[in-house]
MIKOLKE-298435 format. One record per residue (C-alpha): residue in one letter; x, y, z. Coordinates in steps of 0.2 Angstrom, whole numbers, padded with zeros to 4 digits, always signed. Example, Ala and Ser with C-alpha at 12.3 -4.5 7.8 and 13.67 -1.06 7.14 Angstrom:
residues 2
a+0062-0022+0039 s+0068-0005+0036 
end
This chain:
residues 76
x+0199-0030-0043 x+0202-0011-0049 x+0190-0008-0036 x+0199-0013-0022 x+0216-0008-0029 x+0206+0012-0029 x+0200+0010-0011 x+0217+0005-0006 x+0224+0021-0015 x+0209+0033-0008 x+0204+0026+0009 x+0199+0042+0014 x+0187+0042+0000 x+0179+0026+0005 x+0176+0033+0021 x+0168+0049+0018 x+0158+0040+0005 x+0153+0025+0018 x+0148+0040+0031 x+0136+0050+0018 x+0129+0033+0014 x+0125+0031+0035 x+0118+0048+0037 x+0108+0048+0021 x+0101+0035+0027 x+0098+0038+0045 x+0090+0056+0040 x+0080+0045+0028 x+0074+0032+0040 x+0070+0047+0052 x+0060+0054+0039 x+0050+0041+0033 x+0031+0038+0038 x+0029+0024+0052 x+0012+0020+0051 x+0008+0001+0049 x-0009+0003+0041 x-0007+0020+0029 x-0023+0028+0023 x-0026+0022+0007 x-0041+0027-0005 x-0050+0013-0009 x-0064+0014-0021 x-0081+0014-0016 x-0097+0010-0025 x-0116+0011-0019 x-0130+0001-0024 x-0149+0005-0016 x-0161-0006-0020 x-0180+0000-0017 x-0191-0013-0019 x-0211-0008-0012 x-0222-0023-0003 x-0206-0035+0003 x-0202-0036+0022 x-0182-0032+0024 x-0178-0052+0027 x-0186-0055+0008 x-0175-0041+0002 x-0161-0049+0007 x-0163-0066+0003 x-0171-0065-0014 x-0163-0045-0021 x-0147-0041-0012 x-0138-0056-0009 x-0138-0061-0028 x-0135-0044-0032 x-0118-0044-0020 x-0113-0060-0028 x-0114-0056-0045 x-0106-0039-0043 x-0091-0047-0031 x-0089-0058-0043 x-0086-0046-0059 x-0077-0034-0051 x-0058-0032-0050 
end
């Protein structure tokens, strides 16, 4: 209630106050970055597998597809 009784007593307060709250925050939303998808640095890690005498099919069915489970799997 002592808020309203001071707003009654200073309304010119109230309004100055409501007006810096509407240009802040118009010069904020001005300001602000509008990109939907911001660039963010994700972490990257690389794995080469080298394995001599396997055709690249055999590679991926019996090295790298375990290897990109098990790592998937134990990473956070």
């Amino acid at each position: 209630m002592w808020f309203v009784n001071l707003a009654l007593r200073r309304p010119y307060t109230f309004v100055v106050i409501a007006l810096l709250i509407f240009i802040f925050g118009f010069a904020s939303a001005i300001k602000s970055p509008k990109d939907a998808l911001p660039n963010i640095n994700v972490p990257v890690i690389s794995v080469i597998w080298s394995y001599e005498g396997l055709t690249a099919s055999d590679m991926e069915k019996s090295v790298t597809t375990f290897s990109e489970i098990s790592m998937s799997t134990t990473v956070n």
